[in-house]
C-alpha positions in Angstrom: -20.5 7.0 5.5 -23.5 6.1 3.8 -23.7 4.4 0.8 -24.8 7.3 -1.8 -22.1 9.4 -0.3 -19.5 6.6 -0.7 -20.4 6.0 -5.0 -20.8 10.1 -4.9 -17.2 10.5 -4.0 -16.0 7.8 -6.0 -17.4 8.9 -8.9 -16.1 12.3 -7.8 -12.6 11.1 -7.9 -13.3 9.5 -11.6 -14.8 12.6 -12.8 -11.6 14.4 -11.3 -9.6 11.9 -13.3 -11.8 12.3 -16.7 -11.2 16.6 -16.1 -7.2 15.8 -16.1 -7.7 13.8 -19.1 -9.5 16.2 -21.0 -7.6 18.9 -20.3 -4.0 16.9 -21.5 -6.2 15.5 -24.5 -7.2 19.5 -25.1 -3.4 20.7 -24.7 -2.1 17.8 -27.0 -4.7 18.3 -29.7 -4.5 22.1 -29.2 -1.0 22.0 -29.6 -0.9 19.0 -32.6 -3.5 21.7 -34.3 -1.4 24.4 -34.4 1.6 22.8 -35.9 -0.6 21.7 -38.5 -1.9 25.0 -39.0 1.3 26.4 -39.0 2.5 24.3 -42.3 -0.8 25.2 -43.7 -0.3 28.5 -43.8 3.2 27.9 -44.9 2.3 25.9 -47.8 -0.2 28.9 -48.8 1.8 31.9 -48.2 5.2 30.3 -50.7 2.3 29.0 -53.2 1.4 32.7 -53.0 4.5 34.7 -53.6 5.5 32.1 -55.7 2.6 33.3 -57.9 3.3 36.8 -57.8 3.5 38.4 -60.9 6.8 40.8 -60.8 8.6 38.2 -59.3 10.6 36.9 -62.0 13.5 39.1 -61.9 13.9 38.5 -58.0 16.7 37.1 -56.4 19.6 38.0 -54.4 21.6 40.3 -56.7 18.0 41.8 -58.4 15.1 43.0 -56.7 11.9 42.6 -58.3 9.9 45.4 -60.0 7.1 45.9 -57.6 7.4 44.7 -54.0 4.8 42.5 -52.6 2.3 43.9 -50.6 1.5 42.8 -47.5 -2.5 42.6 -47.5 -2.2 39.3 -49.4 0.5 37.7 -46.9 -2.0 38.8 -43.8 -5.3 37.4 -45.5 -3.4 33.7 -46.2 -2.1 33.5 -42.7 -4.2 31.4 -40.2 -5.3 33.2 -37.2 -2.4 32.9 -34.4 -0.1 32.0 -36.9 3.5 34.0 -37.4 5.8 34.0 -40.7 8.7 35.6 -41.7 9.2 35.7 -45.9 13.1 35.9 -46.9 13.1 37.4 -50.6 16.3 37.8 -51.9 18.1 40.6 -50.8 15.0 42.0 -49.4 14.7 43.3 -45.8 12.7 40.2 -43.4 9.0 41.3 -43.5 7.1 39.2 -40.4 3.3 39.0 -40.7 0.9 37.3 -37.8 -3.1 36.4 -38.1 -5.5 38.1 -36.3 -6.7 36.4 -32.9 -8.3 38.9 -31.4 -11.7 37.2 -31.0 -9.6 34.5 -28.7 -9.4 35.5 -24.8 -6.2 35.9 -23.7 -5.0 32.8 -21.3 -4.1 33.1 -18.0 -0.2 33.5 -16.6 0.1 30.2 -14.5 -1.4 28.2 -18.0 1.2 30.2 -20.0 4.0 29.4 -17.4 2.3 25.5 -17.3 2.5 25.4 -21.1 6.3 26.8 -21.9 5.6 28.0 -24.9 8.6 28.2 -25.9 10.5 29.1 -29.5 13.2 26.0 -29.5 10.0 24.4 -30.9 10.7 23.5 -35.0 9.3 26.0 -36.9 7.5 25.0 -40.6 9.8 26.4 -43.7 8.8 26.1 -46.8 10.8 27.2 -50.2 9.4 29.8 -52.3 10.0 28.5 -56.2 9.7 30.7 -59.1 10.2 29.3 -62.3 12.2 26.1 -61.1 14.3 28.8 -58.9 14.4 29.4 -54.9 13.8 33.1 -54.3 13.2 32.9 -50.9 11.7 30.8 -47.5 8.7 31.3 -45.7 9.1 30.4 -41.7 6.0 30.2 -39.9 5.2 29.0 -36.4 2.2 29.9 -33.8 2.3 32.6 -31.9 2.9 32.0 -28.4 0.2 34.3 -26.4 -2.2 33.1 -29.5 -1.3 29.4 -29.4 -2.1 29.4 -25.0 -5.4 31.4 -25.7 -6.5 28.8 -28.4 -5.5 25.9 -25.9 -6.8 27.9 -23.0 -10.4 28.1 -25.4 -10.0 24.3 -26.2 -9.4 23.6 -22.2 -12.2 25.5 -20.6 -14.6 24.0 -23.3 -13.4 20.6 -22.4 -13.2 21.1 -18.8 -16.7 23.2 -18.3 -18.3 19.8 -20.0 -16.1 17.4 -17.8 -17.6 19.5 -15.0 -20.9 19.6 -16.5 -21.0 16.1 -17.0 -19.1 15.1 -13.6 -21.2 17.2 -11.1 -24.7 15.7 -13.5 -23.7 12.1 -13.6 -22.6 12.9 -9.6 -26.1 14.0 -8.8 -28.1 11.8 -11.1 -26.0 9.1 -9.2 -27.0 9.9 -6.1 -30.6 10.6 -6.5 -30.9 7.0 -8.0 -28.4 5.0 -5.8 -30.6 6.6 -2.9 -33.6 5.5 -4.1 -32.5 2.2 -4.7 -30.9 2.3 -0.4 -33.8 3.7 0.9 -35.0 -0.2 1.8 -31.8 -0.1 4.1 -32.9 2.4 6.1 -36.7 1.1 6.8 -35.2 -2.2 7.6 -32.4 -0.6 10.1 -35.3 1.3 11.7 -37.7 -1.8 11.9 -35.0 -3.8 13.6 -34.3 -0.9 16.0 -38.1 -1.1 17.0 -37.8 -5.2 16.7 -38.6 -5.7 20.9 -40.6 -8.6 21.6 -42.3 -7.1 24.6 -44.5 -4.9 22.0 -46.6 -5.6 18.6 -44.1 -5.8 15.7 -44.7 -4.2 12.6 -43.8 -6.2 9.7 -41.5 -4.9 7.1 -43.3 -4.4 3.5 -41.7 -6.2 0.5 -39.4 -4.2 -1.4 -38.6 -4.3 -5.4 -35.3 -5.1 -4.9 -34.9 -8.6 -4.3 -32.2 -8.4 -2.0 -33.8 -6.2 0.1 -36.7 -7.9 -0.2 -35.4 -11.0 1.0 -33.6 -9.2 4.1 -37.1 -8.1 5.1 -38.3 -11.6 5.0 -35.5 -12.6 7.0 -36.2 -9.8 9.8 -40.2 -10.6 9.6 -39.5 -14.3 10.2 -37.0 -13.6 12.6 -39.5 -11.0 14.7 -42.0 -13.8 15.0 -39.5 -16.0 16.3 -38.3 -13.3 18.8 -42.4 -12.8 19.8 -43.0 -16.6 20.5 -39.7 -17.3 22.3 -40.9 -14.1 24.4 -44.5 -15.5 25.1 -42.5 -19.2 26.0 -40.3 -17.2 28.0 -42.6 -15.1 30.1 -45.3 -18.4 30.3 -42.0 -20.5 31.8 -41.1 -17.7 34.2 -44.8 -17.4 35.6 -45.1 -21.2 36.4 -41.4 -20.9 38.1 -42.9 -18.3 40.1 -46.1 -20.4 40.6 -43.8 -23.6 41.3 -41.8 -21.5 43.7 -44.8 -20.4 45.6 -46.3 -24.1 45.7 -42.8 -25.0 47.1 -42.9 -22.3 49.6 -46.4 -23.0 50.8 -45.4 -26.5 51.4 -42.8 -25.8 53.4 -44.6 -23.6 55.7 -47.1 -25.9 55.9 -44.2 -28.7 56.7 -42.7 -26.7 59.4 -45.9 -25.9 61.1 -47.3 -29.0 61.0 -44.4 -31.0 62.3 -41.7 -29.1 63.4 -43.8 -26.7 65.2 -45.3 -29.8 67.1 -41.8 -31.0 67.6 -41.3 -27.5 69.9 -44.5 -27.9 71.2 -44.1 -31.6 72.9 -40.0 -30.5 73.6 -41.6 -27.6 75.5 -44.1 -29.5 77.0 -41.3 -32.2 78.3 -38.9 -29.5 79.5 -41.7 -28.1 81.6 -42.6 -31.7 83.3 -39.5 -31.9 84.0 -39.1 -28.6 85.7 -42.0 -29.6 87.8 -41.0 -33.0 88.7 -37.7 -32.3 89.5 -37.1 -33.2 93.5 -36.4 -30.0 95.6 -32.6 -30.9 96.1 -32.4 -30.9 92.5 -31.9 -26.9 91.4 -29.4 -28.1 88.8 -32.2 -30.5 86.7 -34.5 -27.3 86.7 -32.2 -25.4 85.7 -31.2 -27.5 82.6 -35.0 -27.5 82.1 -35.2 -23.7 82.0 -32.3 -23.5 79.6 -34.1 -26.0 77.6 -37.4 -24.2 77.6 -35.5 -20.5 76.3 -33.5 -22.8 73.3 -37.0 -23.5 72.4 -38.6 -20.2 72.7 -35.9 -19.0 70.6 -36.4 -21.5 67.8 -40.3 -21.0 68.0 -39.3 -17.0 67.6 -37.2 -18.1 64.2 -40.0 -20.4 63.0 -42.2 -17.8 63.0 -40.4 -15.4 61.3 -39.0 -18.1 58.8 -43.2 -18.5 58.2 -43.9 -15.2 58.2 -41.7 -15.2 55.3 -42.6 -18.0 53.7 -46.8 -17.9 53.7 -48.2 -15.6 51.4 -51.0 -13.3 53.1 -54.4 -14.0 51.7 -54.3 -11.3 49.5 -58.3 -11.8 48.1 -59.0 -11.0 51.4 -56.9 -8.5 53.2 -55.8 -6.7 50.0 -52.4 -5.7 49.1 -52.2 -2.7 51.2 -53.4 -4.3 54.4 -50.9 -7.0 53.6 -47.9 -4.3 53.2 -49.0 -2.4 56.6 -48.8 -6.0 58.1 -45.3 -6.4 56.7 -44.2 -3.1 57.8 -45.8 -3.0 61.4 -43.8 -7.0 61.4 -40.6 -5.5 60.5 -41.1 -2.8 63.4 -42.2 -4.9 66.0 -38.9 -6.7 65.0 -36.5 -3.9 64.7 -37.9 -1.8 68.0 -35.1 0.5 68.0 -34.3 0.2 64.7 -34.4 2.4 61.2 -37.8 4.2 60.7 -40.2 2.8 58.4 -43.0 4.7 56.6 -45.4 3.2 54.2 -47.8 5.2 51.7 -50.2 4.0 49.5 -51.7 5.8 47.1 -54.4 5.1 44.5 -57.3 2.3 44.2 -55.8 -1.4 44.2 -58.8 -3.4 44.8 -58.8 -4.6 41.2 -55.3 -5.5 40.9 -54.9 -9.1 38.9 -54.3 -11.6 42.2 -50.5 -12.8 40.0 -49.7 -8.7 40.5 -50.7 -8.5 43.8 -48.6 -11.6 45.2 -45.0 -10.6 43.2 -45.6 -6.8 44.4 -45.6 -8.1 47.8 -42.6 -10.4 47.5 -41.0 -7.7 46.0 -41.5 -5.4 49.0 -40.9 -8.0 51.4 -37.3 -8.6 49.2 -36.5 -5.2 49.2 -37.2 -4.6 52.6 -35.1 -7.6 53.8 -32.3 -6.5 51.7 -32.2 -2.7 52.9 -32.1 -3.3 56.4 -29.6 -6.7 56.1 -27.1 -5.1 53.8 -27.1 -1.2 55.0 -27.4 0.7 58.0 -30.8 3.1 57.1 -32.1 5.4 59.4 -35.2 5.9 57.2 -36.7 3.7 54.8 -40.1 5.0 52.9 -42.0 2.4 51.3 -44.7 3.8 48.7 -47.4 1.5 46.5 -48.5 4.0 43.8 -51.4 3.6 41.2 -51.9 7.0 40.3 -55.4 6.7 39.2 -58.2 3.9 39.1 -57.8 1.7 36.3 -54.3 2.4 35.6 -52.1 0.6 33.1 -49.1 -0.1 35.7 -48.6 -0.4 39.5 -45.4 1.4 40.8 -43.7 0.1 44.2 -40.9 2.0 45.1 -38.2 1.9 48.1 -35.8 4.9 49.3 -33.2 4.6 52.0 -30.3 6.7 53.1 -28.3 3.9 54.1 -25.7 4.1 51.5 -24.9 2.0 49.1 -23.3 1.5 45.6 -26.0 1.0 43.0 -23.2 -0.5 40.3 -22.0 -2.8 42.9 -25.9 -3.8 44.4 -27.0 -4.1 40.5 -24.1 -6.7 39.7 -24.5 -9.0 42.6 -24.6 -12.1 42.3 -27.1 -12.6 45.2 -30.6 -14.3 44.7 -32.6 -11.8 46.1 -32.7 -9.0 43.1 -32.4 -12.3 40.7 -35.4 -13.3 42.2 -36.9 -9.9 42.0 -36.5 -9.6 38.5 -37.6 -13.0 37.5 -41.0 -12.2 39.0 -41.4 -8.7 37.3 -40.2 -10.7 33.7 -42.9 -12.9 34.1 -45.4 -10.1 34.9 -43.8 -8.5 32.0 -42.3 -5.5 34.7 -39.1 -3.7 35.0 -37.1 -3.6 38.0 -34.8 0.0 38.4 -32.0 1.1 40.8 -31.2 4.6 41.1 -28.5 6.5 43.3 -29.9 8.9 45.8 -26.8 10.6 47.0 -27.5 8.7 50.3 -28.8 5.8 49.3 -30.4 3.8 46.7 -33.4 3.9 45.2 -35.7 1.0 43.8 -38.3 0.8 41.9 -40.2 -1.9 40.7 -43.4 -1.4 37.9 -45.9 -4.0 37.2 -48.4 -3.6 34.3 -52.0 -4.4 35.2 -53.8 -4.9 31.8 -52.3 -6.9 29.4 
C-alpha cells in the first residue's frame, strides 16, 4: 500500500471518528436545547395567563368571566414545543408551536433517539394576585424534537463530510507530492546495472530524499568501478589462462613429444636387432611401439586442445571448420556435425575471436562427452557487417536437463561464462524438447 493511500485511510478512519462525534455532540446539544426551550416557553405562557385580565375571579369553584383565547398561548409557544394549561375547573386545553418549516426525521433516527415521554416535563405555576390558579406543563414534541436533531445532525454531519472527504483529498494531493522522490529513486535503482551508463538521480527538496539520492549516486559509481575492476581482472585471467595453456603445449611438444619420439625410435632398434630366435623380444618391441602410438594419438589431441589457432591468419570461421572437421575425423561413426556461418567476421576484435572459439570448442566437448546426440548444428551468426554482437549458438537432440546442466558444478560452463564476463557477453541455456540449446553472445564495439 503506498504511502498516500496509507495517511488517506487513516485520516479516513479519523474523519469517521470526528462524524460520530458530531453527530452525538448534535443529539446532546439538540436535545439540551429543547429542554431549555421547553422552560422558556413555560416561563412565558404562566407570565401570560397570569396577566390576563378576567382572571381574577378564577379558580376552582369560579370560572373566570371571559375565557382565554387561544391565539395568545400559540404565538408564546416555541416552535416544537407542547403545553397543557390547568385553570381551575376548566377543561385541559393543549397547544403545540408550529414546526412545519422542519423536515420530518427519518424512522430508524426516531427509533435511535427513543423519544420517549418518561422524560421530566417543565411545570410552571400560574400566580394571580399571590394565588395559584393553575400549571402550565410543557415539553417538546416528539416528531418535532427528532426533526430539529435530525436538522442539527445532517448540518453537522454534511460539514464533517465536507471537511473529511476535503482535508482527505488535500492530504493526498500534498503527501503525494512530497513521495514522488520515492518513486524516481525506486525506478533509478531498478535501472542501477553496472553493465550500462547510469543516470544519476537529481537532488530533491526534501532533505531526506535528497540525501537517499546521494547515497544511490555514490553507491552507482561504486557499482560502475567495481564492474570495470571486475571485467579488467577477468580478461587478464583469461589472458593468464591462455599464456598457461600455450606454455604447456609448447612444454609437451617440445619435450614430451621428443620423449615418444626417441622411445619410438629405441623400440624400433630393438625390433630390428633382435636375433631371429628371439620372436618374443620383437614382440615386446611391437607392443612398445602401439603404447607409444597411442600416447602420440592423446598428445595430439591434448594439443589440439590446448594451442589456440592463429586466428589473425586463418580467421574464426576457418578455425571452427578446422575444429568441426577434427571432431569428425575423431568421431567417424559418430553424431553428425554441421556448421554454418553466417555474416562478415573479418573485423572481429582478436579478444572476441579467441573466447568465441573456446567457447565452441567447450560446447562441443561437452555435448558429445555428456549426451548421446545424433545431430549437433553449430552456427556463428553476425547478422550484418558491422554488427554490435556476435551470436554462437549450439543445438543438440541429445537430451538433457537444462536446470541440472545450468547448476553444475563442472568447470567447463564456469569457464564459459568467465570468458563472456570479461568480454562483457551473456551465456544462455534453453530446453529444446530434445535437447538443449546454447547460446553464447559477444559484443563487438564497446
Amino acid at each position: 500500500m503506498s504511502l498516500p493511500t496509507h495517511l488517506g485511510l487513516r485520516l479516513f478512519a479519523v474523519a469517521l471518528l470526528c462524524l460520530a462525534g458530531a453527530v452525538v455532540w448534535s443529539i446532546w446539544e439538540a436535545r439540551i436545547g429543547l429542554g431549555h426551550e421547553a422552560a422558556t416557553s413555560a416561563d412565558r405562557l404562566s407570565a401570560q395567563l397570569a396577566r390576563q385580565p378576567g382572571l381574577g375571579s378564577a379558580g376552582p369553584t369560579s370560572m373566570p368571566a371571559a375565557a382565554p383565547q387561544s391565539a395568545p398561548a400559540i404565538l408564546t409557544l416555541l416552535p416544537g414545543i407542547c403545553a397543557d394549561i390547568h385553570l381551575g375547573a376548566e377543561m385541559l386545553r393543549r397547544f403545540c408551536g408550529d414546526w412545519d418549516g422542519l423536515a420530518a426525521a427519518p424512522v430508524w433516527l426516531r427509533t435511535a433517539l427513543a423519544w420517549d415521554a418518561e422524560a421530566a416535563p417543565t411545570i410552571r405555576a400560574i400566580v394571580y394576585r399571590g394565588r395559584t390558579i393553575g400549571s402550565v406543563t410543557a415539553w417538546p414534541d416528539p416528531m418535532a424534537g427528532a426533526a430539529r436533531i435530525w436538522h442539527r445532525v445532517r448540518f453537522a454531519g454534511g460539514l464533517a463530510v465536507g471537511l473529511a472527504v476535503a482535508t482527505a483529498l488535500l492530504n493526498w494531493f500534498a503527501v503525494a507530492r512530497l513521495v514522488a522522490p520515492a518513486g524516481r529513486i525506486v525506478q533509478g535503482l531498478d535501472d542501477l546495472d553496472a553493465a550500462h551508463a547510469h543516470i544519476p538521480l537529481p537532488r530533491f527538496a526534501a532533505a531526506e530524499f535528497d540525501r537517499i539520492a546521494i547515497a544511490c549516486n555514490g553507491l552507482a559509481d561504486r557499482l560502475v568501478r567495481a564492474e570495470a575492476e571486475r571485467a579488467d581482472l577477468m580478461q587478464r585471467l583469461v589472458t593468464v589462462q591462455e599464456e598457461e595453456r600455450q606454455a604447456i603445449a609448447r612444454d609437451l611438444h617440445d619435450a614430451f613429444g621428443q620423449c615418444l619420439a626417441a622411445a619410438g625410435a629405441r623400440a624400433a632398434a630393438i625390433e630390428l636387432a633382435a636375433p631371429p630366435d628371439r620372436d618374443d623380444l620383437r614382440e615386446d618391441a611391437r607392443g612398445i611401439e602401439a603404447v607409444l602410438a597411442t600416447m602420440r594419438e592423446s598428445l595430439r589431441g591434448a594439443l589440439a586442445r590446448l594451442e589456440l589457432p592463429d586466428l589473425a591468419e586463418v580467421g574464426l570461421a576457418s578455425a571452427l571448420r578446422g575444429l568441426v572437421a577434427d571432431w569428425r575425423a575423431q568421431l567417424r561413426a559418430g553424431p553428425a556435425l554441421h556448421l554454418d556461418v553466417t555474416g562478415d567476421l573479418t573485423d572481429l576484435p582478436t579478444d572476441a575471436s579467441a573466447s568465441l572459439y573456446r567457447v565452441a570448442q567447450e560446447l562441443l566437448t561437452n555435448a558429445l562427452r555428456h549426451g548421446r546426440p545424433s545431430r549437433i548444428f553449430l552456427r556463428l551468426d553476425r547478422a550484418e557487417a558491422g554488427a554490435r554482437a556476435v551470436t554462437l549458438t549450439l543445438d543438440d537432440d541429445g537430451g538433457g536437463d537444462v536446470a541440472r546442466t545450468a547448476a553444475a558444478a563442472g568447470r567447463g560452463l564456469v569457464g564459459i561464462r568467465a570468458r563472456l564476463a570479461a568480454l562483457g557477453g551473456s551465456l544462455s541455456l534453453t530446453g529444446t524438447g530434445g535437447g538443449i540449446r546454447a547460446r553464447a553472445t559477444v559484443p563487438t564495439a564497446g
